[in-house]
mmCIF file of the C-alpha atoms, coordinates in Angstrom:
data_MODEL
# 
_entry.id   MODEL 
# 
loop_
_atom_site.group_PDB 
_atom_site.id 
_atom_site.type_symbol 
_atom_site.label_atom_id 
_atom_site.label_alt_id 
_atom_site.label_comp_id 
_atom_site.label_asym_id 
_atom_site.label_entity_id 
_atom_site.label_seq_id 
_atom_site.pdbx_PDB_ins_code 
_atom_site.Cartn_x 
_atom_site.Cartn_y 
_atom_site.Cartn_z 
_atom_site.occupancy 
_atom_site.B_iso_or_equiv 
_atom_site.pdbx_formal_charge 
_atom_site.auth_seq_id 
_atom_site.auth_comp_id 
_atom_site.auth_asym_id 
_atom_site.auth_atom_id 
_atom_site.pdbx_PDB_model_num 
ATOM 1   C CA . UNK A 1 1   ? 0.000   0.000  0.000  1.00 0.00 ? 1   UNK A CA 1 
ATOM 2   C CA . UNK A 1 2   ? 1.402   3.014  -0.811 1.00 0.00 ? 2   UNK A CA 1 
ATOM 3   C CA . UNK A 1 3   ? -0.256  6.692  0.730  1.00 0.00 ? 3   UNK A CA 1 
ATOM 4   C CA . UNK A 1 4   ? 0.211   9.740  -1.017 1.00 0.00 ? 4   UNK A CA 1 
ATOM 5   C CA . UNK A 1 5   ? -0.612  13.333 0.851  1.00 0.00 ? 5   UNK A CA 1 
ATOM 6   C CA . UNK A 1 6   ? -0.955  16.590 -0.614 1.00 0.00 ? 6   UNK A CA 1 
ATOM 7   C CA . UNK A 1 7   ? -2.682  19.848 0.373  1.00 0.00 ? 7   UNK A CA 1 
ATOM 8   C CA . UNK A 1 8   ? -5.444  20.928 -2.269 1.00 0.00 ? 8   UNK A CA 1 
ATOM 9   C CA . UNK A 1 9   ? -8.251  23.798 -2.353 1.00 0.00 ? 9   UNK A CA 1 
ATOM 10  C CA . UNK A 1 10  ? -8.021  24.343 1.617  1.00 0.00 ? 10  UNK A CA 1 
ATOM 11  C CA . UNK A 1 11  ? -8.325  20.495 2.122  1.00 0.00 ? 11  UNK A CA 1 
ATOM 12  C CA . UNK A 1 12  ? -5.893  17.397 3.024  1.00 0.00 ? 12  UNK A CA 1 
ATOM 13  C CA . UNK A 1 13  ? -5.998  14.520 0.937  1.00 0.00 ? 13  UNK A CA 1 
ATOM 14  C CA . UNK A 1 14  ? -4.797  11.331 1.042  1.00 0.00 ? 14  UNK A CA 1 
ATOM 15  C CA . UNK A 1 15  ? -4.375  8.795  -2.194 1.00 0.00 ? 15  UNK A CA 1 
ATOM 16  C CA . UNK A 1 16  ? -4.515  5.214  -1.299 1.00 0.00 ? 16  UNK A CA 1 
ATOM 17  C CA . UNK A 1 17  ? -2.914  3.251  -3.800 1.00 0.00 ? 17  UNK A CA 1 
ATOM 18  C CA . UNK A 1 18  ? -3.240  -0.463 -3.270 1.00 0.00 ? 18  UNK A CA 1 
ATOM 19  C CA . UNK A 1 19  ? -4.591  -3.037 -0.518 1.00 0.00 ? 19  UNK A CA 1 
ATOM 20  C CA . UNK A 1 20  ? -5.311  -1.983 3.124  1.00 0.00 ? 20  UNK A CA 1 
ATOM 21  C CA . UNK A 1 21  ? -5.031  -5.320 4.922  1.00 0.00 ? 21  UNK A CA 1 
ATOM 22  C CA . UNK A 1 22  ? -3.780  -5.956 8.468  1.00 0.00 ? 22  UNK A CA 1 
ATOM 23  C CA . UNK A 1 23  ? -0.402  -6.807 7.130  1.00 0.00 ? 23  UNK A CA 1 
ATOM 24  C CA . UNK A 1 24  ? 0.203   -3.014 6.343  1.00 0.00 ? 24  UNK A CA 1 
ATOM 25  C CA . UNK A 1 25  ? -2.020  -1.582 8.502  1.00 0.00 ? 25  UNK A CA 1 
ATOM 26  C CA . UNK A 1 26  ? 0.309   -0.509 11.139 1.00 0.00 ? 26  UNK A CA 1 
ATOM 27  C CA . UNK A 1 27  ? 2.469   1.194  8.375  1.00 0.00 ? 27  UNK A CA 1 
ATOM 28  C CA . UNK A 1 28  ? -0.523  3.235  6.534  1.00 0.00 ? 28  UNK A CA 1 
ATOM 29  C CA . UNK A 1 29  ? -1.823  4.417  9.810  1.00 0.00 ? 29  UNK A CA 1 
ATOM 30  C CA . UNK A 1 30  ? 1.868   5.898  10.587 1.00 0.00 ? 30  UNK A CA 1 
ATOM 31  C CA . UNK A 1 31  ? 1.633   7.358  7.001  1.00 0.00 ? 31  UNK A CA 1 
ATOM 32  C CA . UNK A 1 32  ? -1.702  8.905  8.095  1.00 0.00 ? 32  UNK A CA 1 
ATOM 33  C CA . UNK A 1 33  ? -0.951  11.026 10.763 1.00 0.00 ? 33  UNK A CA 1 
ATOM 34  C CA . UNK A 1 34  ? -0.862  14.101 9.252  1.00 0.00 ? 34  UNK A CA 1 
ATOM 35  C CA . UNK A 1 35  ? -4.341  13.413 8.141  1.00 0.00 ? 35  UNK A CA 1 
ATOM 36  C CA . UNK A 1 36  ? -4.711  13.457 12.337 1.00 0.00 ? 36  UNK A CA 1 
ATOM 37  C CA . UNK A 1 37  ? -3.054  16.232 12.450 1.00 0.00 ? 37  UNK A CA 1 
ATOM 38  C CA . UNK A 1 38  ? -5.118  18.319 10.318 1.00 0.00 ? 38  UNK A CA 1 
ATOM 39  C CA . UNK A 1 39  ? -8.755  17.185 11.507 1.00 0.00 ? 39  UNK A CA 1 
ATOM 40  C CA . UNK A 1 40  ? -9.766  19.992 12.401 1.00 0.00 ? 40  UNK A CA 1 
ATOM 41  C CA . UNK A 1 41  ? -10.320 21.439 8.656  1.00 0.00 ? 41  UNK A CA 1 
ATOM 42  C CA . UNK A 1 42  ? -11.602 19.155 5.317  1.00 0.00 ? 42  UNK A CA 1 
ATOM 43  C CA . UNK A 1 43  ? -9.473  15.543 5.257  1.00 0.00 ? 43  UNK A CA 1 
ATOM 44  C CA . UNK A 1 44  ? -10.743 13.664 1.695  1.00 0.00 ? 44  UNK A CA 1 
ATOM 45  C CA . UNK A 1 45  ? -9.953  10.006 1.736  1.00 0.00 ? 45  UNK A CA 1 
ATOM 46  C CA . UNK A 1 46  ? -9.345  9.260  -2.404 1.00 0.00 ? 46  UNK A CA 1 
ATOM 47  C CA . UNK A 1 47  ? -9.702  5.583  -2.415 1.00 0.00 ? 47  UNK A CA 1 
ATOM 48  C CA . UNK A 1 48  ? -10.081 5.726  -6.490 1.00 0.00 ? 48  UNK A CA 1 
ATOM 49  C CA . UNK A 1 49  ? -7.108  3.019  -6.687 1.00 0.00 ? 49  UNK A CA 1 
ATOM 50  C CA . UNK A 1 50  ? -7.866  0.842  -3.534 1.00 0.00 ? 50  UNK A CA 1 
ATOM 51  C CA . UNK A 1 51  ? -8.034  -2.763 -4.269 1.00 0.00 ? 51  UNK A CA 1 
ATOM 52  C CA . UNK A 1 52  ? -9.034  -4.088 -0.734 1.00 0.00 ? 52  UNK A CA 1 
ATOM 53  C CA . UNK A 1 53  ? -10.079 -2.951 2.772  1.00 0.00 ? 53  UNK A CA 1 
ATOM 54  C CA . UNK A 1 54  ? -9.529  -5.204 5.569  1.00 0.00 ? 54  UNK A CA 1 
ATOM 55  C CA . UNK A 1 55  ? -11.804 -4.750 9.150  1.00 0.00 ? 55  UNK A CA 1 
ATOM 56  C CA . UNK A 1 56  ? -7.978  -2.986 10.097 1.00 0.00 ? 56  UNK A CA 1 
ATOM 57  C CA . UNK A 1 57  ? -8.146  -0.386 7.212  1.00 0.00 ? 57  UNK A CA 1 
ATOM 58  C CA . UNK A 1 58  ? -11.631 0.197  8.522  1.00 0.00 ? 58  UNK A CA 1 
ATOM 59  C CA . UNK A 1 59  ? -10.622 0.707  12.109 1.00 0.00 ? 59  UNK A CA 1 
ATOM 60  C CA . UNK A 1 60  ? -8.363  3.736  10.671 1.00 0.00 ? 60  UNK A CA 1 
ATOM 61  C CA . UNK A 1 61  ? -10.976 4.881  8.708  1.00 0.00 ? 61  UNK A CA 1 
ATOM 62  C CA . UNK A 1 62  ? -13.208 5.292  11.914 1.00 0.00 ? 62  UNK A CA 1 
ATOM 63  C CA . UNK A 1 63  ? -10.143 6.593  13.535 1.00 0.00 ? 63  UNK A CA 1 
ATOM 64  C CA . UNK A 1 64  ? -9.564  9.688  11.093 1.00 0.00 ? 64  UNK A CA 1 
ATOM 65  C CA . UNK A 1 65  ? -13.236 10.356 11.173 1.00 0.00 ? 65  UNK A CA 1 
ATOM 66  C CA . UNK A 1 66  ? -13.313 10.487 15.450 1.00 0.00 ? 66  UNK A CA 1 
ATOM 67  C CA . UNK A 1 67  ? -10.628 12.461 15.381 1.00 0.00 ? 67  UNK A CA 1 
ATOM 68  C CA . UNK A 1 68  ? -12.244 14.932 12.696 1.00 0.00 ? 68  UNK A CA 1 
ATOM 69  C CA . UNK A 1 69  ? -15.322 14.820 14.984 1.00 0.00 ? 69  UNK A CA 1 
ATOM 70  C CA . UNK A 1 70  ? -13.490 16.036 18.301 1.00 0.00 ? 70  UNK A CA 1 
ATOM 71  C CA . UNK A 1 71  ? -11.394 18.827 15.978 1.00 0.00 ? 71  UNK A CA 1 
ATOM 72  C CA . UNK A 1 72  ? -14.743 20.047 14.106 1.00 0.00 ? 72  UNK A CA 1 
ATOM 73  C CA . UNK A 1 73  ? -13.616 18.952 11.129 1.00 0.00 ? 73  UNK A CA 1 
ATOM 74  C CA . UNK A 1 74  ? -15.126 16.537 8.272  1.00 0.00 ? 74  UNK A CA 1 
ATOM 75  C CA . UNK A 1 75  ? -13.934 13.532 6.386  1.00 0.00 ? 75  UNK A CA 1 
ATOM 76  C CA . UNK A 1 76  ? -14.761 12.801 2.899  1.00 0.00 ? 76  UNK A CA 1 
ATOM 77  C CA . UNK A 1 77  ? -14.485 9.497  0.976  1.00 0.00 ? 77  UNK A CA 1 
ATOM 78  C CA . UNK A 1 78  ? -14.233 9.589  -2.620 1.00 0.00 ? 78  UNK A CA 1 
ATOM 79  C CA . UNK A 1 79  ? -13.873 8.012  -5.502 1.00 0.00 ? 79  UNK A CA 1 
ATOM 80  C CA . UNK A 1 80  ? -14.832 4.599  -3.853 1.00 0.00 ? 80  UNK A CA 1 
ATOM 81  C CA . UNK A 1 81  ? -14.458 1.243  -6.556 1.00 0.00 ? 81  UNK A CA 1 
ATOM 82  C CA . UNK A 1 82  ? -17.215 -0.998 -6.324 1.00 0.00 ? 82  UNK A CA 1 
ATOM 83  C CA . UNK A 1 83  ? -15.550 -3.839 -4.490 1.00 0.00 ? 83  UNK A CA 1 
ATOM 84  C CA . UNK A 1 84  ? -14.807 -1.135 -1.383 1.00 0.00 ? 84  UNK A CA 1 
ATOM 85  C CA . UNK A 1 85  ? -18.094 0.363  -1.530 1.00 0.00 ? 85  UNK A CA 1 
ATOM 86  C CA . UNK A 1 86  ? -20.051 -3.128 -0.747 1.00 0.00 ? 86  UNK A CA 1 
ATOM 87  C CA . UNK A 1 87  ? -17.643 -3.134 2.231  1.00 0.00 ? 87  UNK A CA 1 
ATOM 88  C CA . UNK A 1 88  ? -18.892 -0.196 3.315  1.00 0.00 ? 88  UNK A CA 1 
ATOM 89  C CA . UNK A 1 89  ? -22.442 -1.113 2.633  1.00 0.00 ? 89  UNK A CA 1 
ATOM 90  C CA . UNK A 1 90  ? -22.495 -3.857 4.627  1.00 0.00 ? 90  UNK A CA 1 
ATOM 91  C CA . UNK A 1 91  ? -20.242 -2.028 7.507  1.00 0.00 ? 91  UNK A CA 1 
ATOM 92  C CA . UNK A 1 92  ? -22.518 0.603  7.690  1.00 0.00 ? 92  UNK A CA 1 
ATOM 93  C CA . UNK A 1 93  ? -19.980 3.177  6.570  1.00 0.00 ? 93  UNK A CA 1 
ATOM 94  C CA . UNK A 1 94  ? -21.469 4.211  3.922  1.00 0.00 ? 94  UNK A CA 1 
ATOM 95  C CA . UNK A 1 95  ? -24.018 5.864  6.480  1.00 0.00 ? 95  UNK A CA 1 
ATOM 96  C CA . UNK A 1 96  ? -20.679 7.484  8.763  1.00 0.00 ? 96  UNK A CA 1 
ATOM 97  C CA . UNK A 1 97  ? -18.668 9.109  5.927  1.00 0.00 ? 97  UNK A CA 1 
ATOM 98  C CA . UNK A 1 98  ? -19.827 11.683 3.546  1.00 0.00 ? 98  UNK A CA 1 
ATOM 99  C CA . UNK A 1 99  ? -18.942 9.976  -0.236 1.00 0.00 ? 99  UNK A CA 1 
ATOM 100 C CA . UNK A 1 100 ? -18.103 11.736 -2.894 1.00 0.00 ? 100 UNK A CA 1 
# 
């Protein structure tokens, strides 16, 4: 999994490029921290080339969005493939994150 982050239009966002699975989890969330960092503004999750989202990838999901919450800031999601979207559908995630 590789995470790109980049500042655009007075928001943080962060490409996902590749599976988020327990194996790498501990990695991407380390590679996420500025997305912490700047909760309290716009943080978009682009997840347009995400092959896979393990229950761990979701727990850091949930973790940038609490974090967002306590800061006053939002999350997006965009830009979700099909295969991550059902995961989300039948997490309930779909109804936590605002999708673009």
């Amino acid at each position: 999994m590789e995470v790109f982050i980049n500042e655009e239009a007075n928001a943080t966002v962060a490409r996902l490029v590749g599976r988020l699975d327990t194996a790498v989890s501990q990695d991407v969330s380390s590679a996420l921290q500025p997305l912490m960092d700047a909760a309290s503004g716009t943080v978009i999750l682009d997840c347009s080339q995400m092959s896979y989202i393990s229950s761990s990838g979701l727990r850091i999901f949930l973790g940038i969005r609490k974090e967002a919450a306590a800061k006053g800031g939002r999350v997006i999601v965009r830009n979700l493939p099909d295969t991550i979207r059902q995961v989300f559908m039948m997490t309930g995630f779909l109804n936590l994150f605002e999708i673009q």
